[in-house]
N, C-alpha and C positions, 0 to 999 in steps of 0.2 A: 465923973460922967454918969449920968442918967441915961434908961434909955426908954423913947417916948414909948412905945409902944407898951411898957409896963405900967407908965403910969394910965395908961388907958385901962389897963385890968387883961389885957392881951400880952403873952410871951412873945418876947419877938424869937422867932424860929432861923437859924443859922446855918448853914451848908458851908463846910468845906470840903475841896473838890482835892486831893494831895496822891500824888503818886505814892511816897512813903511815910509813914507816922510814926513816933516812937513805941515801941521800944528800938526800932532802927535809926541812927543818929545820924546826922548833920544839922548843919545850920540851919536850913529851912523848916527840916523837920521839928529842930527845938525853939522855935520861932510862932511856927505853926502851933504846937502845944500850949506854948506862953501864951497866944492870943485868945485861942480856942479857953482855956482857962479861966482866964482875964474877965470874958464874956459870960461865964458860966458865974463869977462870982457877983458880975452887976445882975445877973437875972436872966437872961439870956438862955435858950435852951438851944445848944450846940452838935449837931450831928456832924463829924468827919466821915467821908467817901474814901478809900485809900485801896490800895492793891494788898492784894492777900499774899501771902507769905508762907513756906512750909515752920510749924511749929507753934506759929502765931494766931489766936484764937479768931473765928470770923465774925464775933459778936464780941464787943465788952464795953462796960463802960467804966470811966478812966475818970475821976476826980471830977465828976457830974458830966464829963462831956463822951457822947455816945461814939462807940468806933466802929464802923462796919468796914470790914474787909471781904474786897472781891475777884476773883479770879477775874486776871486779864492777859490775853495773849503779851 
């Protein structure tokens, strides 16, 4: 898979939107990881939205793909 927007000379830019990210596990969340991944190796520049967590940093990035974590009620 190719993705158009590279071959234009433009990153295609990605948002996901996840309640929880790993390093906290389940299936969605390691689902989410593999995709987010996946897309960072075709070219793709990947940001995750996810809920913040005591312990867990509020910035990182993770095998090219960006993780921002945020307090939410």
């Amino acid at each position: 898979m190719t993705l158009s927007a590279k071959q234009e000379g433009n990153k295609l830019r990605i948002a996901f939107i996840i309640a929880r990210y790993p390093p906290l596990s389940g299936g969605t969340e390691a689902q989410a990881k593999r995709l987010a991944e996946s897309l960072v190796q075709k070219g793709a520049e990947v940001t995750v939205l996810t809920r913040a967590f005591p312990g867990l940093p509020l910035h990182e990035e993770v095998n090219g793909v960006t993780v921002r974590r945020l307090w939410a009620p």
